[in-house]
TILUM-460834 format. One record per residue (C-alpha): x, y, z; residue in three letters. Coordinates in nm, 3 decimals, padded with zeros to 5 digits, always signed. Layout:
% residues N
- X / Y / Z / ALA $
...
END
This chain:
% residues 443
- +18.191 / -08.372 / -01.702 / UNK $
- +18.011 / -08.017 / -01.674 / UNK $
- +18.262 / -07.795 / -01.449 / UNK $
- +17.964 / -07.557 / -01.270 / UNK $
- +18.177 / -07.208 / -01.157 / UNK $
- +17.940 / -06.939 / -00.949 / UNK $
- +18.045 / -06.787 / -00.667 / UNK $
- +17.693 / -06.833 / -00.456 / UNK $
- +17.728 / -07.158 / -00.299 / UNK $
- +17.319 / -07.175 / -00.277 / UNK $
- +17.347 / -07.224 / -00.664 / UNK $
- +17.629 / -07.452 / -00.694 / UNK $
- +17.479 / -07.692 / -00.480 / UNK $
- +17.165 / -07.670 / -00.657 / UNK $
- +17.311 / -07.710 / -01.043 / UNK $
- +17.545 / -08.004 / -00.917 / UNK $
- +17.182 / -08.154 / -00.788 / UNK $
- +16.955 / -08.102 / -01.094 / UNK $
- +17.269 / -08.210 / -01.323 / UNK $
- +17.361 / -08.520 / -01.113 / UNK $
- +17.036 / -08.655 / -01.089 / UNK $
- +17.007 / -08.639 / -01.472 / UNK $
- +17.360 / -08.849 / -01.514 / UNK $
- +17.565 / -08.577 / -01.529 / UNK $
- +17.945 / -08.588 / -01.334 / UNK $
- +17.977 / -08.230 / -01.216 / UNK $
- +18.318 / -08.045 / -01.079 / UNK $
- +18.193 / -07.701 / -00.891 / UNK $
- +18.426 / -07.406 / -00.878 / UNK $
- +18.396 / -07.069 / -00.694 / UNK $
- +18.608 / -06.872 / -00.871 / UNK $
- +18.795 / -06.792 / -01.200 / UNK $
- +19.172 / -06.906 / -01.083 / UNK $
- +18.965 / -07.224 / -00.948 / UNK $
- +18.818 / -07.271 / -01.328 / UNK $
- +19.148 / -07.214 / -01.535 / UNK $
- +19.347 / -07.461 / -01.253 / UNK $
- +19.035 / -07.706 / -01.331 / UNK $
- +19.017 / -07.667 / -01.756 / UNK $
- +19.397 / -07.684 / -01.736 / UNK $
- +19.441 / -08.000 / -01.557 / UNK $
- +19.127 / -08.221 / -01.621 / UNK $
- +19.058 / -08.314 / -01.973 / UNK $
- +18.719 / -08.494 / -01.906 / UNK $
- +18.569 / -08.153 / -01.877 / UNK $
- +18.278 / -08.098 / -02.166 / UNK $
- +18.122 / -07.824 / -02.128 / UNK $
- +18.121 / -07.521 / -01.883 / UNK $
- +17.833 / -07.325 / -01.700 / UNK $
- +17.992 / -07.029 / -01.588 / UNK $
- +17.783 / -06.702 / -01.356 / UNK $
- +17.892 / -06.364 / -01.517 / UNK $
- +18.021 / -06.169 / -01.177 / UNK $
- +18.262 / -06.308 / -00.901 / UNK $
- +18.237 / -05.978 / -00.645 / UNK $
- +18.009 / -05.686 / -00.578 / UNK $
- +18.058 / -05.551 / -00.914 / UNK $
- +17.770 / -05.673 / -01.190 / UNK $
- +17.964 / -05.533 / -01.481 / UNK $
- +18.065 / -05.890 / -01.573 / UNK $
- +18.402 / -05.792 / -01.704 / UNK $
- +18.538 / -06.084 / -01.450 / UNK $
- +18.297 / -06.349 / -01.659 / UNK $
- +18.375 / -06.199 / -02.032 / UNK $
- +18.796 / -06.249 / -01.882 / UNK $
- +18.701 / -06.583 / -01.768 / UNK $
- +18.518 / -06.677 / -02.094 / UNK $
- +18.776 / -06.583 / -02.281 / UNK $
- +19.011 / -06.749 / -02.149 / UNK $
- +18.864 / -07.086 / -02.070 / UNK $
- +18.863 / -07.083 / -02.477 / UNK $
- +19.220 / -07.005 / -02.505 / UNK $
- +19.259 / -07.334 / -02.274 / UNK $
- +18.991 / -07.548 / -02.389 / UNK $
- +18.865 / -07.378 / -02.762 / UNK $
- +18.687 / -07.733 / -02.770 / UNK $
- +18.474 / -07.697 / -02.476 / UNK $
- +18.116 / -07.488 / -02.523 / UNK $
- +18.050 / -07.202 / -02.291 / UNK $
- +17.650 / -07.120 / -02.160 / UNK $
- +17.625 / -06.830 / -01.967 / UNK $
- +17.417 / -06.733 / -01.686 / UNK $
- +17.308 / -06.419 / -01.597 / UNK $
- +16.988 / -06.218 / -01.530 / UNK $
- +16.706 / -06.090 / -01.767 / UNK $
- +16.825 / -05.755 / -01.692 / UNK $
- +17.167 / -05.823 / -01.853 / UNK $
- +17.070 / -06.006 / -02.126 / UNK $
- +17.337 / -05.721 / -02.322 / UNK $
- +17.606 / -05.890 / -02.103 / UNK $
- +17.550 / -06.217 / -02.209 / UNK $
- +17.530 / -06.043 / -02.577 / UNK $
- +17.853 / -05.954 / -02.518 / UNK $
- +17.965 / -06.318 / -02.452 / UNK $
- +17.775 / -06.488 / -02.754 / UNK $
- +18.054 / -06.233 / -02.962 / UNK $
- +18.353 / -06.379 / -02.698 / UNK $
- +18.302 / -06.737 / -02.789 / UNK $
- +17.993 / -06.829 / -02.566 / UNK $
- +17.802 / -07.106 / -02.697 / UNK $
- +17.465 / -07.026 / -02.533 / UNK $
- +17.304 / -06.820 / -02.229 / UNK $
- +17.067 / -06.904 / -02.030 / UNK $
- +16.857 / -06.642 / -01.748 / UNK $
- +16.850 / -06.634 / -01.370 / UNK $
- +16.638 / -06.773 / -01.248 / UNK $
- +16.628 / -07.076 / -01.490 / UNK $
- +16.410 / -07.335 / -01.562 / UNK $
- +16.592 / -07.694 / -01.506 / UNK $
- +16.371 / -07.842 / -01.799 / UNK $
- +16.536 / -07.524 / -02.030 / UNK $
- +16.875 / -07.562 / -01.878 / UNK $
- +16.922 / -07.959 / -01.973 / UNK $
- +16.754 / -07.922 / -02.283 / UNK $
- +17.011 / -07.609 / -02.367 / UNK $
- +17.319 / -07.854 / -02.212 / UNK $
- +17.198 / -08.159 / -02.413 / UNK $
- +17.189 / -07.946 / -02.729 / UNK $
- +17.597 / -07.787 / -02.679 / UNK $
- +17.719 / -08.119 / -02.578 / UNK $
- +17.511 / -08.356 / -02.901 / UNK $
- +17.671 / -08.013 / -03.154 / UNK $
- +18.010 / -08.016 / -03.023 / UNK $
- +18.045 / -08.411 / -03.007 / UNK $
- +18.262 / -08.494 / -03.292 / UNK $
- +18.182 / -08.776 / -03.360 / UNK $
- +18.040 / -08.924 / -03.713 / UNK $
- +17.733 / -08.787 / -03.819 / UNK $
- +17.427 / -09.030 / -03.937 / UNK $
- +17.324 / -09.007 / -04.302 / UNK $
- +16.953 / -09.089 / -04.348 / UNK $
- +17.009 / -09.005 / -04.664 / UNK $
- +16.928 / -08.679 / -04.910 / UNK $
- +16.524 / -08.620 / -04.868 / UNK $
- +16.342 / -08.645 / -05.177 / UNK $
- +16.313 / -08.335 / -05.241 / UNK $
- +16.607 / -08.108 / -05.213 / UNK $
- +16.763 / -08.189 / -05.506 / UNK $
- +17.130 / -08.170 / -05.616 / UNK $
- +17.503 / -08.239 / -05.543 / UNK $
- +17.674 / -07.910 / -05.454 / UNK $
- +17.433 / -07.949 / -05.099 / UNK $
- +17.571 / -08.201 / -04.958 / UNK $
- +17.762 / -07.985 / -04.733 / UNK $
- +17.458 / -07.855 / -04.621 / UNK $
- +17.257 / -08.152 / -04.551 / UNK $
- +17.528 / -08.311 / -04.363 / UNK $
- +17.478 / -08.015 / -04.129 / UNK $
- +17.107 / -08.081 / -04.150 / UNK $
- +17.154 / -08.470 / -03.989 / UNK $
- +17.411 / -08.299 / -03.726 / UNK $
- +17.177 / -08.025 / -03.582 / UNK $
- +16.844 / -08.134 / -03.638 / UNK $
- +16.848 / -08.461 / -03.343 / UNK $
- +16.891 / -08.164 / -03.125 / UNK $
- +16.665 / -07.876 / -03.033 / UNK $
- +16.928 / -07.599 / -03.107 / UNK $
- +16.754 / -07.308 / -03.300 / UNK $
- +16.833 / -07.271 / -03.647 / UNK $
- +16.846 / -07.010 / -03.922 / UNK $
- +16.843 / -07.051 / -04.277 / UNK $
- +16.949 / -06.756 / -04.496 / UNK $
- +16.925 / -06.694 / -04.834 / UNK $
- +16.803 / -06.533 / -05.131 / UNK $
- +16.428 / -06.585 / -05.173 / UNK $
- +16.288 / -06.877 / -05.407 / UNK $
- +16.651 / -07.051 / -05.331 / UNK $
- +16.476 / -07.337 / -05.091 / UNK $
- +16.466 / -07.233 / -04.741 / UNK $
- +16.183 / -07.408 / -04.643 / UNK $
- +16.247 / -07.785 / -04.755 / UNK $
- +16.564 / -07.750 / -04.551 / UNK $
- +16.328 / -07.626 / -04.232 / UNK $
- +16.123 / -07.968 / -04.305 / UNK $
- +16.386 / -08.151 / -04.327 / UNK $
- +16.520 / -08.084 / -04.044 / UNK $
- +16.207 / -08.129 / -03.868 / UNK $
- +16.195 / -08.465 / -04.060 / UNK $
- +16.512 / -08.606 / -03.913 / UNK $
- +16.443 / -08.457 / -03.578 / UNK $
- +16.294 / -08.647 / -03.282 / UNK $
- +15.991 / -08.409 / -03.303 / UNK $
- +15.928 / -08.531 / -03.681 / UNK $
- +15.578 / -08.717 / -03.539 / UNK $
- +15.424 / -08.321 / -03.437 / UNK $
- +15.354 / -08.080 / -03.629 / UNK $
- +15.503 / -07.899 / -03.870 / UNK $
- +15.396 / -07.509 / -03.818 / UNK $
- +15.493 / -07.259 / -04.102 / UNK $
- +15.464 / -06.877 / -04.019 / UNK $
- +15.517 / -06.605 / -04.243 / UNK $
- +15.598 / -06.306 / -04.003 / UNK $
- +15.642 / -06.053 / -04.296 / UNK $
- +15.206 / -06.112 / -04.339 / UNK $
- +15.144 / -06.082 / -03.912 / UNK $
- +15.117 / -05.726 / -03.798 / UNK $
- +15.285 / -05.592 / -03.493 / UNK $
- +14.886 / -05.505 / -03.365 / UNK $
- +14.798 / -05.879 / -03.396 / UNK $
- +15.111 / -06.057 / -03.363 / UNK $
- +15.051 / -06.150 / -02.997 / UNK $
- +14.690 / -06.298 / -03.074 / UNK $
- +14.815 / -06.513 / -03.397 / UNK $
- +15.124 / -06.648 / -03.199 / UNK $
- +15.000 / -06.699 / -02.851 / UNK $
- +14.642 / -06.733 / -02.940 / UNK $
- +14.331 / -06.532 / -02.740 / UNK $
- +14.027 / -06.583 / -02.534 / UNK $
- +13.682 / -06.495 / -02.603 / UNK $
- +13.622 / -06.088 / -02.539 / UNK $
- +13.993 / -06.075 / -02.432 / UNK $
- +13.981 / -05.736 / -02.684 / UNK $
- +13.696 / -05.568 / -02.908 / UNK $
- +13.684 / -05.811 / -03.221 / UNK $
- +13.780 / -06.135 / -03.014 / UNK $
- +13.439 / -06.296 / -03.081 / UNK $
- +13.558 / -06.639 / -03.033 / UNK $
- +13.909 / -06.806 / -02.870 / UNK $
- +14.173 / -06.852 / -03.149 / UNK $
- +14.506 / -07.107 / -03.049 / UNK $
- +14.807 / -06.948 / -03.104 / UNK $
- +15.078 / -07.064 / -03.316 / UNK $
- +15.307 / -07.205 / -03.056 / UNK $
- +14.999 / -07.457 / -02.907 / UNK $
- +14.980 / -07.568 / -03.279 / UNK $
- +15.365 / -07.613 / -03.316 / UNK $
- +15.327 / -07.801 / -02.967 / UNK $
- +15.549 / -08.140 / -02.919 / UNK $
- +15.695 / -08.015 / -03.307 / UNK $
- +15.856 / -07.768 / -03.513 / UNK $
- +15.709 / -07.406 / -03.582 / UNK $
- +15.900 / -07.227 / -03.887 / UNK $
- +15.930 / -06.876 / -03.831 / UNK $
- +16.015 / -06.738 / -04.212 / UNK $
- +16.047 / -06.379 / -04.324 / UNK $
- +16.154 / -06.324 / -03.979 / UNK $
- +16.382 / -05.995 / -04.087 / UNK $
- +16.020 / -05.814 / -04.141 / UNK $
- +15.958 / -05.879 / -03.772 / UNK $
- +15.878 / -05.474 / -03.576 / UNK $
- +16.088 / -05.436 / -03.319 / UNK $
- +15.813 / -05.421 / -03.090 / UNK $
- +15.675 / -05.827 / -03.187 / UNK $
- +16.113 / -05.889 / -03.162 / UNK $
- +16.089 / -05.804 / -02.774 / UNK $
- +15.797 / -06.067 / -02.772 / UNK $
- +15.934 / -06.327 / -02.974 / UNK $
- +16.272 / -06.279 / -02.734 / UNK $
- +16.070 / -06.371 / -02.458 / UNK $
- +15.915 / -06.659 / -02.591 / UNK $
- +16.263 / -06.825 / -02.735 / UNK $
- +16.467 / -06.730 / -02.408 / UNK $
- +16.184 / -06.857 / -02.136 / UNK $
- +16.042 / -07.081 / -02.355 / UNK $
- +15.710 / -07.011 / -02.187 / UNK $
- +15.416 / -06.734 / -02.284 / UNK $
- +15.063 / -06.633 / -02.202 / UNK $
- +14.778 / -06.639 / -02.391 / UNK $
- +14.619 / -06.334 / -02.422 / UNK $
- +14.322 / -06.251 / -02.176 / UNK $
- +14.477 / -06.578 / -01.958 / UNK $
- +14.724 / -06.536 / -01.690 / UNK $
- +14.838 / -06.879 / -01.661 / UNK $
- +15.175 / -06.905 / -01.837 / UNK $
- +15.250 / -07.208 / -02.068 / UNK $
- +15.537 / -07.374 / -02.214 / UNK $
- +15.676 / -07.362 / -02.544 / UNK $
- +15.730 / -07.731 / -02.597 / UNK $
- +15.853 / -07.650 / -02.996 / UNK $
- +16.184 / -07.626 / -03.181 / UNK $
- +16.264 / -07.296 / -03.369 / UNK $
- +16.356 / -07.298 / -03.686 / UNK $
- +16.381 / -06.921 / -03.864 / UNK $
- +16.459 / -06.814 / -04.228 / UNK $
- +16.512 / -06.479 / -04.386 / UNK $
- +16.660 / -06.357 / -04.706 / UNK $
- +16.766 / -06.036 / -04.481 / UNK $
- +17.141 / -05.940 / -04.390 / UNK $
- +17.049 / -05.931 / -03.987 / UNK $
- +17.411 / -05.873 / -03.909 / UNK $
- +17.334 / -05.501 / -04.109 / UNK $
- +16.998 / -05.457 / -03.950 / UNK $
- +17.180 / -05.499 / -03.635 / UNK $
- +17.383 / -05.260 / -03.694 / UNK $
- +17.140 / -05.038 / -03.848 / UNK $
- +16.960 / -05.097 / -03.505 / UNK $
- +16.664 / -05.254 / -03.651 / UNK $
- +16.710 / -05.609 / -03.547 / UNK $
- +16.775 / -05.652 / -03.223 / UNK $
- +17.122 / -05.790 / -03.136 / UNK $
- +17.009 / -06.036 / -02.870 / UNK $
- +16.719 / -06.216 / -03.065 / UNK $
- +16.983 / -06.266 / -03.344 / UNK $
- +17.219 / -06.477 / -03.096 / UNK $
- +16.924 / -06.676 / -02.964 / UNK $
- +16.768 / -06.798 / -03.337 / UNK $
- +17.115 / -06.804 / -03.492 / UNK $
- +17.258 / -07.094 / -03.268 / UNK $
- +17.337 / -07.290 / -03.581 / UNK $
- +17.308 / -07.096 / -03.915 / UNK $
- +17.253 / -07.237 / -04.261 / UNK $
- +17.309 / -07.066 / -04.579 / UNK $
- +17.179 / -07.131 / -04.901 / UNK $
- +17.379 / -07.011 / -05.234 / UNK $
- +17.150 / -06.880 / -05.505 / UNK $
- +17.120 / -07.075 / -05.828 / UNK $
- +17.358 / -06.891 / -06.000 / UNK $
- +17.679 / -06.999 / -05.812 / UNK $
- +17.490 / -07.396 / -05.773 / UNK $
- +17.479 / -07.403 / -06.167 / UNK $
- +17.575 / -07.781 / -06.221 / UNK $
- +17.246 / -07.854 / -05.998 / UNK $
- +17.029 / -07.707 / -06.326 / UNK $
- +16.994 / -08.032 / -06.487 / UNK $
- +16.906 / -08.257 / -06.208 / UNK $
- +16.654 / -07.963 / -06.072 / UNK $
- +16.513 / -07.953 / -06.398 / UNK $
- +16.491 / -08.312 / -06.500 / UNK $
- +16.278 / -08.345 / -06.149 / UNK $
- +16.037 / -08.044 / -06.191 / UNK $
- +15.993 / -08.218 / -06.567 / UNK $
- +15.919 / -08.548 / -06.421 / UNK $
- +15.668 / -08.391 / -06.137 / UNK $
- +15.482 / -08.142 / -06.390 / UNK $
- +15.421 / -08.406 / -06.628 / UNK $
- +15.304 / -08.631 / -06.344 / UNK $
- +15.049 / -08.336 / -06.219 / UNK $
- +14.923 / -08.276 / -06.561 / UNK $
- +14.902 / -08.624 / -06.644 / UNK $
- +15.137 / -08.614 / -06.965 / UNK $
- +15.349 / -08.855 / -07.115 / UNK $
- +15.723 / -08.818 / -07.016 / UNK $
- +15.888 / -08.517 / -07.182 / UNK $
- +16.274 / -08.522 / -07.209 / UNK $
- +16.511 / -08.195 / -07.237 / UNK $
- +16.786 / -08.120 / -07.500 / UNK $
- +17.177 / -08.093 / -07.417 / UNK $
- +17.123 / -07.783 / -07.599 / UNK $
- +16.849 / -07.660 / -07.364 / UNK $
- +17.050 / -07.741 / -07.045 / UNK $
- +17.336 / -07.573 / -07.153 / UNK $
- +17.093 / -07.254 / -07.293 / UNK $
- +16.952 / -07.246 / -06.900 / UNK $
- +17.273 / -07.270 / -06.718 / UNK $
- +17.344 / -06.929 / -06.866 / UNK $
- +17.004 / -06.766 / -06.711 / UNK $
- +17.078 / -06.539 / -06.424 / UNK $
- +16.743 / -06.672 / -06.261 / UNK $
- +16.705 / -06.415 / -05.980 / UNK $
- +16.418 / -06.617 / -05.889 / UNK $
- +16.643 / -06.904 / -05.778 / UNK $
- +16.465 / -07.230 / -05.791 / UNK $
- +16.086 / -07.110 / -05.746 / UNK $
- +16.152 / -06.897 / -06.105 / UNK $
- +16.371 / -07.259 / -06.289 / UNK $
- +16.059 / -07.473 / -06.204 / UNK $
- +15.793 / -07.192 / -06.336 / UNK $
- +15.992 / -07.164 / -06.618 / UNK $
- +15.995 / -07.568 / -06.701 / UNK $
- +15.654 / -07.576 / -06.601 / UNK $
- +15.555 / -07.300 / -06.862 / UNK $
- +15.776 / -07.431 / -07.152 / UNK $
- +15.613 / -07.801 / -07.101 / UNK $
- +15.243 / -07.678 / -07.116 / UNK $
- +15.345 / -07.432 / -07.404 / UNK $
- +15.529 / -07.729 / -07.645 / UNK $
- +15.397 / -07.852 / -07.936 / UNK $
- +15.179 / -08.112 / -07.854 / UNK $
- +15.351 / -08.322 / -08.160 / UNK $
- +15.712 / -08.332 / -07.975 / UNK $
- +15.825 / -08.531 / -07.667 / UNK $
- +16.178 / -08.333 / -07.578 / UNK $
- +16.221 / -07.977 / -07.469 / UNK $
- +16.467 / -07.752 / -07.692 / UNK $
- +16.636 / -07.442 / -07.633 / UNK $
- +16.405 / -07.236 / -07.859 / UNK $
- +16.138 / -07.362 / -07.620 / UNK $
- +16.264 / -07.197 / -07.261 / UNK $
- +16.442 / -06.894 / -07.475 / UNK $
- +16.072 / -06.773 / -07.598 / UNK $
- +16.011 / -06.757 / -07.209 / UNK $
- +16.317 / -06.543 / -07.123 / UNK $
- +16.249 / -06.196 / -06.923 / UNK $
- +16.321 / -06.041 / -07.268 / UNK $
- +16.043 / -06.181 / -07.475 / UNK $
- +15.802 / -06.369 / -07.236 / UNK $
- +15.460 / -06.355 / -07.340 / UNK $
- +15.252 / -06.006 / -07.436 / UNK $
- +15.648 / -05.847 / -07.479 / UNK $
- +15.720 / -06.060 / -07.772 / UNK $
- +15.418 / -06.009 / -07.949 / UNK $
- +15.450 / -05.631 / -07.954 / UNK $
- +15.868 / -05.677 / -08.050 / UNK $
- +15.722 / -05.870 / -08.325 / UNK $
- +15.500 / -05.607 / -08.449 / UNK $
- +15.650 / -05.308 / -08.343 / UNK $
- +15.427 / -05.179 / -08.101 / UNK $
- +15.504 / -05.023 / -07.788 / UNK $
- +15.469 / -05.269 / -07.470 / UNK $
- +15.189 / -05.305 / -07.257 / UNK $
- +15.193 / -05.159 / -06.893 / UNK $
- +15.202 / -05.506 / -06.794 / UNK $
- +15.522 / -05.568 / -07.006 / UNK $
- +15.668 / -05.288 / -06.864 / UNK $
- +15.589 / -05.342 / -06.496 / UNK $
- +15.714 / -05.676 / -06.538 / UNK $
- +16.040 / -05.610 / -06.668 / UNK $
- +16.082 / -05.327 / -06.374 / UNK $
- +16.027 / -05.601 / -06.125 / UNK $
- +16.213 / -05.865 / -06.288 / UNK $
- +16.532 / -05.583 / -06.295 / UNK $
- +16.515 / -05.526 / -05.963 / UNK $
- +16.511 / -05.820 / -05.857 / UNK $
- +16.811 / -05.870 / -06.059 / UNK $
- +16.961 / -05.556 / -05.915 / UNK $
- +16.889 / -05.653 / -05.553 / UNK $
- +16.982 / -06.015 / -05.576 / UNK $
- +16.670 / -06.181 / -05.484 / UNK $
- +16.632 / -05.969 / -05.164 / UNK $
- +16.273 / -05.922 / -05.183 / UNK $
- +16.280 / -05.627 / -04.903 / UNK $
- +16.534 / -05.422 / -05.027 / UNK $
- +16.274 / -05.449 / -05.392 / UNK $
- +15.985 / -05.341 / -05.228 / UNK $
- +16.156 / -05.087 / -05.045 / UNK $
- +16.252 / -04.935 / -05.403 / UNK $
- +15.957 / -04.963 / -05.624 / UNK $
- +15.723 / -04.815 / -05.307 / UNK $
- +15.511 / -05.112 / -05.314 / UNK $
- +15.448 / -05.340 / -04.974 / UNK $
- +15.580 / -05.740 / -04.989 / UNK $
- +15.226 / -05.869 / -05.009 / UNK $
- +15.178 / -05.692 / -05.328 / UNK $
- +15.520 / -05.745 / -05.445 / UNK $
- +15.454 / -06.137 / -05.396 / UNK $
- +15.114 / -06.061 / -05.591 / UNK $
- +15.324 / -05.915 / -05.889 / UNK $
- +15.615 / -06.216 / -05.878 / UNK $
- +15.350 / -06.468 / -05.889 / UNK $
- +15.110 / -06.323 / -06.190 / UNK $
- +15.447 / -06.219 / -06.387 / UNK $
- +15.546 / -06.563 / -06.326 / UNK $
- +15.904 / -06.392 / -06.213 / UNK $
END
């Protein structure tokens, strides 16, 4: 049962008939002594859509009371808010109380059920399908994680995905577009950290013809490609505040306008975002806003970096062995005990992205005369000796420029933890060229 509690009739009436006619049993109350009577007595309720103000005042102190202590009664039950576009800080304010969602005044009933489908299919406890681990997230310390994956992804909640960069943030997106009921669409990966805050609104939405000076042609947005699927919003930390405010928009009504075209039209996509940047601290630091954080970080997912998923190493390794020598058409290549145990000590501040270069690398660079990988074979790859740096070592010379840049990046990286941003941010340099740098150092 959904217990509906707004002190407009007008809107009562009209929730209890949208809700009802999609199979919903609905209690209505005016106001919060009504609601705590009703959560305190009736056990069949399951969720609660609850109006922010109950008198002439619209400072919604009477709704954050209420909220809180519906989930003193009923902890169990989720909470979506209502409240206007104009108070979207309010509802801010509730997402911190316990709130599970929030949805705007006036609504959209196809965004309203979706949102109540989504709170009641996350909060259902009961067992969770296992499709089984996709092929290609590999390893056993995850299996928290993908049970999560099967829980959230039949729904359309919004997800985000943190972690340190190169530790697999993307195969967790698709699969949880794979085990979602959009897995026949698309698949839509953005990086926002490469979209300017000039052209964001003409890559996402899309443009018409002579809509501005260099629009020579119309170009679909991001969202129509992502239509009826999944569009993966990564890097989404490097986001301007101005393209944020956007972006809000977009996730909140679910609905946008191409640019040069009036006529609004619906985001029919699930959200899935990813970031290797502490929001919470940008937040504070008042360079994220605070209310697109609550709307993309409905469910959050967080990846550990290699280094604290170390008995992974030799199943991630034995796979990137098996798919390297498939790509370069070799014979099968096996790896010492010796070896493993040598790269289970590696810091690898590359995560997984810088284990499978470095398997990669030490297969192509064998002798051609051996079939099994030794230690002596990934330790001549190590950040300390890799390549042009060993060669000069070796003869005493002093290292090349490129040696030198490489170890910079490679201990900053180190020193920042993977956090590609704050790296940048140090050695002066933007992220494109950083990424440049990461790939041709193989780092």
């Amino acid at each position: 049962m959904i217990l509906v509690v707004d002190d407009d009739k007008n809107i009562r009436l009209s929730l209890k008939l949208v809700l009802e006619r999609n199979g919903y049993d609905v209690a209505l109350a005016e106001e919060p002594k009504e609601t705590i009577r009703i959560v305190r007595d009736t056990t069949a309720v399951e969720l609660v859509l609850m109006d922010m103000n109950y008198s002439h005042s619209t400072d919604g102190e009477e709704g954050l009371t209420l909220l809180k202590q519906v989930k003193v009664f009923r902890p169990d039950v989720p909470v979506i808010l209502m409240t206007a576009w104009g108070t979207i800080k309010l509802a801010v304010q509730g997402m911190r109380a316990g709130a599970f969602d929030f949805i705007t005044k006036p609504w959209d009933n196809g965004v309203l059920l979706d949102r109540i489908e989504t709170a009641l299919k996350i909060n259902c406890n009961g067992p969770v399908s296992q499709p089984g681990q996709p092929a290609s997230i590999i390893g056993t310390s995850l299996s928290g994680i993908l049970t999560t994956v099967s829980r959230v992804a039949p729904t359309n909640a919004s997800v985000l995905i943190t972690g340190e960069s190169g530790t697999g943030k993307e195969l967790i997106a698709e699969a949880i577009h794979r085990q979602s009921r959009r897995a026949n669409g698309p698949f839509v990966k953005v990086n926002l950290g490469g979209i300017s805050t000039s052209l964001f609104e003409s890559e996402m939405f899309g443009h018409i013809k002579g809509s501005f000076t260099d629009a020579k042609a119309d170009r679909t947005g991001r969202f129509e490609l992502a239509k009826g699927g999944t569009i993966f919003l990564d890097e989404i930390g490097e986001l301007s505040l101005a393209s944020q405010v956007k972006l809000l928009r977009v996730l909140q009504d679910q609905t946008y306008e191409v640019l040069g075209d009036s006529q609004t039209r619906r985001a029919d996509v699930r959200v899935v975002c990813a970031t290797n940047a502490d929001l919470r601290a940008m937040v504070e630091e008042h360079t994220f806003r605070e209310d697109l954080f609550f709307r993309i970080n409905l469910i959050n997912i967080h990846l550990p970096p290699l280094r604290e998923r170390r008995e992974d190493i030799p199943l991630l390794v034995e796979h990137f062995l098996r798919q390297a020598c498939q790509e370069n058409h070799l014979p099968p290549v096996s790896v010492s005990s010796e070896a493993i145990a040598y790269l289970q000590t590696r810091p690898f501040p590359g995560n997984i992205r810088e284990l499978k270069n470095v398997v990669e690398r030490a297969l192509l660079m064998k002798a051609p005369e051996t079939n099994t990988l030794e230690r002596t074979d990934f330790s001549l790859l190590s950040a300390e000796s890799v390549g042009p740096s060993s060669i000069a070592s070796k003869e005493n010379a002093a290292p090349t420029l490129d040696v030198l840049e490489r170890s910079a990046i490679a201990a900053c990286i180190a020193k920042h933890g993977g956090n590609l941003s704050h790296v940048a941010k140090e050695l002066g340099i933007s992220r494109g060229a950083l990424y440049r740098k990461i790939e041709k150092y193989g780092l």
